[in-house]
N, C-alpha and C positions, 0 to 999 in steps of 0.2 A: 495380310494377316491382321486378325483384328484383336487388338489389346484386352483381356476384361476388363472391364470397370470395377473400380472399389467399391467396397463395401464393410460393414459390419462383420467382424469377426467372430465367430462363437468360441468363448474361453470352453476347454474340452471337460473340466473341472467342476467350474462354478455358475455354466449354463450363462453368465454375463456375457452380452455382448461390448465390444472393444473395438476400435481404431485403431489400425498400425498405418502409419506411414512412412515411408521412406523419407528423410530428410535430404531434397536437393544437394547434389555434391558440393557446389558452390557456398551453401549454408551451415554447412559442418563444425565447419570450424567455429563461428559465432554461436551457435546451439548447439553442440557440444557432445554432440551424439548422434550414432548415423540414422536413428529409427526413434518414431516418437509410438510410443504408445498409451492409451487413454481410456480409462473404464468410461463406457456409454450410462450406464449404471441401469441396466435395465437388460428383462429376461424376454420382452417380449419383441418379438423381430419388429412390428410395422413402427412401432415408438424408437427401436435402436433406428432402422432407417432416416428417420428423423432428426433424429440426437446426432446421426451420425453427419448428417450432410448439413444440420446446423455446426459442430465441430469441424468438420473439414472446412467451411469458409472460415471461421474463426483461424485457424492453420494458416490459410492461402495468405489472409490478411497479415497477419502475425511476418510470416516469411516475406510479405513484399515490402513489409514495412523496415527487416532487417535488409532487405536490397536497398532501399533509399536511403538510407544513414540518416543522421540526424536531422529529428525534423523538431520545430516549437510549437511549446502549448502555448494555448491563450488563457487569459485568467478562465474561462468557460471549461475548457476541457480538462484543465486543472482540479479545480472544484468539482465536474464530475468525475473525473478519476476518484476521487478523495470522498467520495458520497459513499464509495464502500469502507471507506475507515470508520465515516459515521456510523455507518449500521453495525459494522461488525463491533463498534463500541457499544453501541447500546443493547445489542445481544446477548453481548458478556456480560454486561452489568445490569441486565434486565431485573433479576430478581434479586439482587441484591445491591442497591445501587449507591448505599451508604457506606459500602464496605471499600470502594474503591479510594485508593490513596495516589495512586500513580499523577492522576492531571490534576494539579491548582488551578483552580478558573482564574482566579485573581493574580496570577502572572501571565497568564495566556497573554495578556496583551503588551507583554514586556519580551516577549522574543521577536527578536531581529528589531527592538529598538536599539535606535543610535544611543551609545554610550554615553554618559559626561563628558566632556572632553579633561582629561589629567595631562600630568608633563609624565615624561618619561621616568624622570628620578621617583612622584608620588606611586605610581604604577609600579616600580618595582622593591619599592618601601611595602604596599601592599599584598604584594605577591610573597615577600622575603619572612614580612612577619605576619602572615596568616589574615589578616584584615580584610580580605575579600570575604564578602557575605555570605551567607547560605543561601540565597534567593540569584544571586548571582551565577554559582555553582551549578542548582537546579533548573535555571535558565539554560543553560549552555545547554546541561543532562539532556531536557528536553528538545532542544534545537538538535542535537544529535538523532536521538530517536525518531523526530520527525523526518531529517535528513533520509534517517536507513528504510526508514516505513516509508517512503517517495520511492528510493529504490526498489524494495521490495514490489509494490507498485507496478515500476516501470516494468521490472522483471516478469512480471507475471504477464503481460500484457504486448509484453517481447516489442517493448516501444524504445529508442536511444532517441532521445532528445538531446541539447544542447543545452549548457550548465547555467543559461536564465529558468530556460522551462525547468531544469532538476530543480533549481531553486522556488519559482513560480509553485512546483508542486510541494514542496516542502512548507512551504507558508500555507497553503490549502489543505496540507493533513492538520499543521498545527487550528485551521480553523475549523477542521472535521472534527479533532477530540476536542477542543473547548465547546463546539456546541452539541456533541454527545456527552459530555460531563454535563452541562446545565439543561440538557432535558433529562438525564438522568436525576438529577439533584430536585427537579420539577416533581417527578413521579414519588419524590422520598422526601416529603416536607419536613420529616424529623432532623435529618441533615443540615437542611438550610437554617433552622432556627438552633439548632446546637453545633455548628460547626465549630465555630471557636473554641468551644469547650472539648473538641475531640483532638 
């Protein structure tokens, strides 16, 4: 007996065609659902064909990748993971690139610096009576953010790495928004010369 081959699915509704797949028994439980479905995003059949058998290796790879468990990025693959942070930064902030307040350039290079060294008594004299900085605060804030956008990341990409590469990639978004804020800031000269005053 011979099995059909997959294929494009035609939504009955919206004339889109879509991918369904079965999600491997075995993989279930790590993705989290028994069938994965995916708009092609497209009405005409020989392009979904296309879209589609580009999508289904993206899938195979994705699934063999949760077969092997954790594997490390290199500073390489890190920084392109992170090339789409870059973009989708400067997307956002294309037309409006002065308006953005979210990234300090001029701390960018103070996350994941080694701290001063204090004693424990100074450290909790600071903590007790509010003396830690606001740039301090905003530091962390950010190192967080980059933290969950690595995640975010991996997730999409159905990668588990190990907690060097989580981090490796965490340093390489924080380098994807610092240098999407100052191409942004490039594009908006009124920024760079009144920032201070903003």
């Amino acid at each position: 007996m011979v099995l059909p081959m997959s294929r494009p699915q035609l939504h009955p509704r919206s004339g889109v065609y879509w991918l369904r797949k079965r999600v491997p028994a075995d993989l279930v439980a790590a993705v989290g659902r028994r069938e994965v479905t995916l708009s092609l995003q497209t009405k005409d059949p020989a392009e979904a064909k296309k879209r589609y058998a580009e999508e289904l290796l993206k899938l195979e790879r994705q699934w063999a990748g949760l077969r092997s468990g954790p594997c490390s990025l290199i500073e390489v693959e890190a920084h392109g993971l992170a090339c789409k942070v870059h973009d989708w930064w400067l997307e956002t902030h294309r037309a409006n690139p002065s308006e953005q307040s979210f990234w300090p350039v001029d701390l960018a290079d103070k996350l994941w610096a080694s701290p001063t060294p204090v004693g424990a008594e100074t450290l909790l004299d600071e903590l007790v009576n509010g003396r830690i900085g606001p740039h301090q605060w905003r530091i962390r804030e950010l190192q967080t953010w980059c933290e969950q956008t690595a995640g975010t990341v991996l997730e999409k990409h159905w990668l588990i790495v190990d907690e060097i590469s989580r981090a490796r990639l965490a340093r390489a978004v924080a380098a994807a928004g610092a240098a999407g804020q100052s191409h942004a800031e490039l594009a908006c000269p009124r920024r760079v010369r009144w920032g201070a005053a903003e």
